[in-house]
C-alpha positions as CSV (number, residue, x, y, z in Angstrom):
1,X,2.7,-4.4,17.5
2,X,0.0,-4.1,14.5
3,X,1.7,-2.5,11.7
4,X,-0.5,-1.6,8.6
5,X,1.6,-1.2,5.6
6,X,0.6,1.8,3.0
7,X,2.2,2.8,-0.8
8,X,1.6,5.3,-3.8
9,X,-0.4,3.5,-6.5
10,X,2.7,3.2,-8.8
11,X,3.4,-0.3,-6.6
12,X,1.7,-1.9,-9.2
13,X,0.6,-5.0,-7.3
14,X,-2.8,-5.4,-8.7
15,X,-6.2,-5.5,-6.7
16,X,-5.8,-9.5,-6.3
17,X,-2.2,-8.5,-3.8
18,X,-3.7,-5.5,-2.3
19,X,-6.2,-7.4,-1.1
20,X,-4.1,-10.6,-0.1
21,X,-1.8,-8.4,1.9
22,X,-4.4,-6.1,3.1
23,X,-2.0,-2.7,1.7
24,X,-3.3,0.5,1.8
25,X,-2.6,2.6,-1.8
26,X,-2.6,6.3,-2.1
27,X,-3.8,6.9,-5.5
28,X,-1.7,9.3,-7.8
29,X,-2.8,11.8,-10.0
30,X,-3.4,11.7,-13.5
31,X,-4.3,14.4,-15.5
32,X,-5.6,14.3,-19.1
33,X,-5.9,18.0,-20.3
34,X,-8.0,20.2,-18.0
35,X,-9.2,16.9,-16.1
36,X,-7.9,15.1,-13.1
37,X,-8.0,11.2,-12.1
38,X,-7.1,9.0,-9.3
39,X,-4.7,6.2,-10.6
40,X,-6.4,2.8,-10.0
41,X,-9.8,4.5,-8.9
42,X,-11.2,6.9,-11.7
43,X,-8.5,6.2,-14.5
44,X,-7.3,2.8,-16.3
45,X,-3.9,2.3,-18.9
46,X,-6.6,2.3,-21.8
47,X,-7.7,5.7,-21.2
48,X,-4.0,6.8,-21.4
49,X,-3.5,5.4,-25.1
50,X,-6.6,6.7,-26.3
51,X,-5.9,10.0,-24.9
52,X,-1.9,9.8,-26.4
53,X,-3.7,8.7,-29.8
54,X,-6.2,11.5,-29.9
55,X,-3.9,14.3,-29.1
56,X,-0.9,14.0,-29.5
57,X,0.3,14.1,-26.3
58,X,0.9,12.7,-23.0
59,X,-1.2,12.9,-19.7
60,X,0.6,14.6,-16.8
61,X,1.0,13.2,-13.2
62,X,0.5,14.8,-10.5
63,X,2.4,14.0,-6.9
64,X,0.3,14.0,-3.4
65,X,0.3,16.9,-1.0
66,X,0.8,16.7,2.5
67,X,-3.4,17.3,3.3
68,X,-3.7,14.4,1.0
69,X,-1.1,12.3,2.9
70,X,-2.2,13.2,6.4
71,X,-5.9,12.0,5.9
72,X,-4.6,9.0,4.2
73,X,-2.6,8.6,6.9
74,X,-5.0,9.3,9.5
75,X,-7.3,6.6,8.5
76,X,-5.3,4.1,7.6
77,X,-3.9,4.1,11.4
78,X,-6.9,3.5,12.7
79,X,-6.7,0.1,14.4
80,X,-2.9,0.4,14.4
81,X,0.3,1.1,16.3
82,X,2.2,2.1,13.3
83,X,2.0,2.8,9.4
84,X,5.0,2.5,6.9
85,X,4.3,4.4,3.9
86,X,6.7,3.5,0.6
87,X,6.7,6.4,-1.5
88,X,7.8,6.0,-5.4
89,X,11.2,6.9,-5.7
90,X,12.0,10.8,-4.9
91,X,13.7,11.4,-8.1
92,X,10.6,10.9,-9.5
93,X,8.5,12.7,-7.6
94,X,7.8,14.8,-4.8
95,X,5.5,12.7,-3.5
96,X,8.2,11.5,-0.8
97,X,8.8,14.9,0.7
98,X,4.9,15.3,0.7
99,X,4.2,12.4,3.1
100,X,7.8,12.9,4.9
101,X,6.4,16.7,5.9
102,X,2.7,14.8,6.8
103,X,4.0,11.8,9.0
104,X,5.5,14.5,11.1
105,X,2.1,15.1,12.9
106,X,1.9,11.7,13.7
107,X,4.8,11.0,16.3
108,X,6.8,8.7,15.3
109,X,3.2,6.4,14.2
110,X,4.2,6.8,10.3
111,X,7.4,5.4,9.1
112,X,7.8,7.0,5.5
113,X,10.2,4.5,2.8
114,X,11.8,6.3,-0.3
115,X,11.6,2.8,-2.3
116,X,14.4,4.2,-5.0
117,X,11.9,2.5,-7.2
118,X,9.2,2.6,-9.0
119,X,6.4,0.3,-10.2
120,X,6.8,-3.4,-8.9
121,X,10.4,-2.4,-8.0
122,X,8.4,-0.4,-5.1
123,X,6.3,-3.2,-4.7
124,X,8.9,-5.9,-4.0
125,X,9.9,-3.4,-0.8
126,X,6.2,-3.6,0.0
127,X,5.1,-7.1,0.2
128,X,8.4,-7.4,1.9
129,X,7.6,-5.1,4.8
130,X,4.4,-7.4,4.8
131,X,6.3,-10.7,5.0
132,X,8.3,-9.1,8.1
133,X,5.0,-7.3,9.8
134,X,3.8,-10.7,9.6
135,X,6.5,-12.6,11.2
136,X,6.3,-10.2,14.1
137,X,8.5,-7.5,13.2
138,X,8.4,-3.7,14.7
139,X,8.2,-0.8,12.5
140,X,11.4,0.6,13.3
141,X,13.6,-2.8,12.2
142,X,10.9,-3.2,9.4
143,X,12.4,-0.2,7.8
144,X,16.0,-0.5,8.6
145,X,15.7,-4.0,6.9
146,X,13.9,-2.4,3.5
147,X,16.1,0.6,3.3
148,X,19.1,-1.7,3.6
149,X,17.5,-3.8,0.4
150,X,16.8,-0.9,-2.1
151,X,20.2,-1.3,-3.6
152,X,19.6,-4.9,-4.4
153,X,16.1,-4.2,-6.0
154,X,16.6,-5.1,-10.0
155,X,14.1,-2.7,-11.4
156,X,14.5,-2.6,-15.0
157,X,12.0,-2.6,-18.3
158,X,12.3,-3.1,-21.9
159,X,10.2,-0.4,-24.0
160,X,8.8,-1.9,-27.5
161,X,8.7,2.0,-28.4
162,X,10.9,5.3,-27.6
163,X,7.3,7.3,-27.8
164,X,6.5,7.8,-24.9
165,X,9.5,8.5,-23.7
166,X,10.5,11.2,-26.3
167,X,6.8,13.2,-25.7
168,X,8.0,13.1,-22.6
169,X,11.3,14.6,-22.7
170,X,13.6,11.8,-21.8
171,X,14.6,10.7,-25.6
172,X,15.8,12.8,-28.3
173,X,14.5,13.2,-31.5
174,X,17.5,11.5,-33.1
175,X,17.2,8.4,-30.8
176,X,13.7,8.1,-31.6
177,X,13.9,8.1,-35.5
178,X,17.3,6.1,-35.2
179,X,15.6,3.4,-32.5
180,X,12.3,2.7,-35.2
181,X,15.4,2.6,-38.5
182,X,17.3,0.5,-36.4
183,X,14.9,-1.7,-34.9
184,X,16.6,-0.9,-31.1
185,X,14.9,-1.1,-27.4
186,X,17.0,0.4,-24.6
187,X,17.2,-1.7,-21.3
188,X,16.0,0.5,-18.9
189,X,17.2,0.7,-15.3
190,X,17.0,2.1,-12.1
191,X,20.4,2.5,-10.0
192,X,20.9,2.2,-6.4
193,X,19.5,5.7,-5.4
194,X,16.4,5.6,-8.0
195,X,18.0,7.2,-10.8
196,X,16.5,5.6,-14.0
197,X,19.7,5.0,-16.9
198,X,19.4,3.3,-20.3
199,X,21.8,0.6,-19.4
200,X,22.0,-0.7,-22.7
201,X,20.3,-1.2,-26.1
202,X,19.2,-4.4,-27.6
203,X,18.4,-4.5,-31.2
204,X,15.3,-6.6,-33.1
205,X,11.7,-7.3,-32.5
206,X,10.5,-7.0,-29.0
207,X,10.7,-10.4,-28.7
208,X,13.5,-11.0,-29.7
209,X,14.7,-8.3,-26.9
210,X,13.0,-9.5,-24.5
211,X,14.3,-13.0,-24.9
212,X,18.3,-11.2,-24.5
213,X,17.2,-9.1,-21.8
214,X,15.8,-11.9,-19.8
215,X,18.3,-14.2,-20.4
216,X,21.4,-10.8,-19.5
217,X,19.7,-10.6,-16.1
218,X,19.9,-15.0,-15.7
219,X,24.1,-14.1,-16.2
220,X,24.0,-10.9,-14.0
221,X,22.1,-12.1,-10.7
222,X,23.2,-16.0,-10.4
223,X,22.4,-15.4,-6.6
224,X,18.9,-14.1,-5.6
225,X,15.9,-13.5,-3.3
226,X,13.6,-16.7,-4.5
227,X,10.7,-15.3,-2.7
228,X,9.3,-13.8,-5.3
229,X,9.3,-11.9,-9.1
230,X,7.1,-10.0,-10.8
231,X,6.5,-9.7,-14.4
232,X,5.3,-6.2,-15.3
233,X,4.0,-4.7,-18.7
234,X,2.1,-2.4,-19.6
235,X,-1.0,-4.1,-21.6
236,X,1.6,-6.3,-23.5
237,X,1.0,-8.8,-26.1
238,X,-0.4,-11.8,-24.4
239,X,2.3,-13.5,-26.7
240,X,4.8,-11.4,-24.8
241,X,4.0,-11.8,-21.0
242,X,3.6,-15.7,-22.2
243,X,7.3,-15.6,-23.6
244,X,8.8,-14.2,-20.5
245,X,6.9,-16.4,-18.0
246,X,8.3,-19.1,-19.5
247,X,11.7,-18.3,-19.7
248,X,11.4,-17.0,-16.4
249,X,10.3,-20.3,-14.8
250,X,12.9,-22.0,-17.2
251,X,16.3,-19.4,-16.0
252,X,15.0,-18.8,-12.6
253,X,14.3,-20.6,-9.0
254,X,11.8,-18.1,-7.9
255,X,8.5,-19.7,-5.5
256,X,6.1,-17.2,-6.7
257,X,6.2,-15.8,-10.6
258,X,3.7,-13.2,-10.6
259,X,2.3,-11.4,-13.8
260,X,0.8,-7.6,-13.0
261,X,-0.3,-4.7,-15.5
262,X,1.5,-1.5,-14.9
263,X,-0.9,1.3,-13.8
264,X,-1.6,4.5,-15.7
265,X,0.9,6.8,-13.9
266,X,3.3,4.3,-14.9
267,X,1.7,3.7,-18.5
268,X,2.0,7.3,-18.9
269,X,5.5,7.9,-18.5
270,X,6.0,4.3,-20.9
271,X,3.9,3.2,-23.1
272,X,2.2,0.2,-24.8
273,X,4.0,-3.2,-24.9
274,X,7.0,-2.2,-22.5
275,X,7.6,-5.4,-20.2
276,X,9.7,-5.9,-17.1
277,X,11.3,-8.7,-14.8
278,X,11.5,-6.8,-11.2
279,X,13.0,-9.1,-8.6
280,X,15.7,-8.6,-5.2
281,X,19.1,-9.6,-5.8
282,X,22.2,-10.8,-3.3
C-alpha cells in the first residue's frame, strides 16, 4: 500500500524534513489586518513581529474549510492508496472538523489524525506515521499506532515574554506586569487531550529557565523514544537554541537532535524568543 502522509503547517518540520519525508502541508491562515497569508508560502515569523510592533496588536489565524481540505486532499492522493492527514490539535482549531467533514468524500482513502498537539509536538506524530509507511505499514494500523502515542507526546515551551499571550487573551494583565517585576516564564504544556496548561513557572533570565526547564524534563521522562527530538523556538537567540542543544545532547540519548523555527501561526499565538524541547515519552 502507498500511503502519502499530509499535515497543517503548524508541524513545524522545516522545508529541509518536508522534503526528506516527502509530507504534504496544508498551509494555515494568517491574517494581518484586512490581509490574508498562507503560513509557510506568502508569510514568514518576521512579518508577524513587525506587524505586533507597528500596531499594537496580533495577527489572527484562520483554520481550513472543508473546499480547502478536499482539493488538498484530492491532489495529494494522486498516486496513492491512502492519505493520513494530522490536523493541529482540535482545541485549537477547527481545522480538525474541517478536514474530518472533507475526507468523507473520499471513502475511507483519507485517514484524518487529531495530533492533541501543536507545532513539533504534531510533527513528532508525523514523521512517525512516515517511519511506519515506510516499514510497510497500512493506513488503518498507521493510525491506531499514532492515536495510541498522543498521550505520550511531551509538547511543552518556555515563553521569554507573557506578550503575546496576554494580546491574545490567554494572560491577565496582573500576570503580565507581575511576570516582567518578577522576572518569571511559565512552563507551558499540552495535556493528553491537547489542552495547553501553564504547568509551572520558573523565575530568572531566559536562560537561566531554560537551563531548569530542560534539565525538569531529564527527571520527568528517564524512559523515552530515542528516535528523535526537536528543538523549537521561535527566532531565538542563537545563544539560546545553542544552550539547549547542548544540554540536550549532554541529559539525553536521543539519535537525531533536530533544531526547527516555529512558523508564523505558531509565532503568532507566542512570541519572540519562546523555545521548546518536544519529544515522545514511555
Amino acid at each position: 500500500m502507498k500511503i502519502k502522509i499530509t499535515a497543517d503547517s503548524t508541524c513545524d518540520l522545516g522545508d529541509e524534513l518536508i522534503a526528506k519525508y516527502n509530507v504534504g502541508i496544508f498551509p494555515l491562515t494568517v491574517v494581518l489586518g484586512e490581509k490574508s497569508f498562507k503560513d509557510g508560502i506568502e508569510i514568514v515569523p518576521q512579518d508577524i513581529f513587525d506587524y505586533v510592533s507597528q500596531t499594537g496588536n496580533l495577527p489572527k489565524t484562520a483554520a481550513g474549510s472543508v473546499d480547502g481540505y478536499t482539493s488538498f486532499f484530492t491532489e495529494n492522493l494522486e498516486g496513492y492508496d491512502a492519505l493520513i492527514h494530522f490536523n493541529i490539535s482540535s482545541l485549537a482549531s477547527s481545522s480538525y472538523n474541517a478536514a474530518s467533514k472533507a475526507a468523507e468524500a473520499f471513502k475511507g482513502k483519507v485517514f484524518v489524525v487529531d495530533s492533541h498537539a501543536l507545532s513539533t509536538g504534531q510533527g513528532l506524530l508525523v514523521l512517525k506515521a512516515c517511519d511506519l509507511a515506510a516499514e510497510g505499514h497500512n493506513a488503518a494500523d498507521i493510525v491506531k499506532t499514532v492515536n495510541a502515542l498522543r498521550p505520550f507526546v511531551n509538547t511543552s515551551f518556555v515563553p521569554d515574554s507573557l506578550d503575546y499571550l496576554h494580546k491574545g487573551g490567554r494572560c491577565s494583565l496582573a500576570a503580565l506586569l507581575g511576570a516582567k517585576v518578577l522576572k518569571l516564564h511559565p512552563l507551558i504544556a499540552e495535556n493528553a487531550d491537547g489542552q495547553l496548561i501553564a504547568k509551572k513557572k520558573y523565575a530568572g533570565s531566559i536562560e537561566r529557565c531554560v537551563r531548569t526547564y530542560i534539565t525538569d524534563l531529564h527527571e520527568e521522562y528517564r524512559t523515552y523514544d530515542k528516535t528523535r527530538c526537536f528543538i523549537t523556538h521561535s527566532s531565538a537567540d542563537e545563544s539560546l537554541v545553542e544552550l539547549a542543544k547542548k544540554m540536550v545532547s549532554e541529559l539525553f540519548d536521543f539519535k537525531e537532535v533536530i533544531v526547527t523555527v516555529a512558523g508564523s501561526i505558531i509565532t503568532s499565538h507566542c512570541g519572540r524568543n519562546t523555545l521548546g524541547v518536544l519529544f515522545i515519552h514511555d
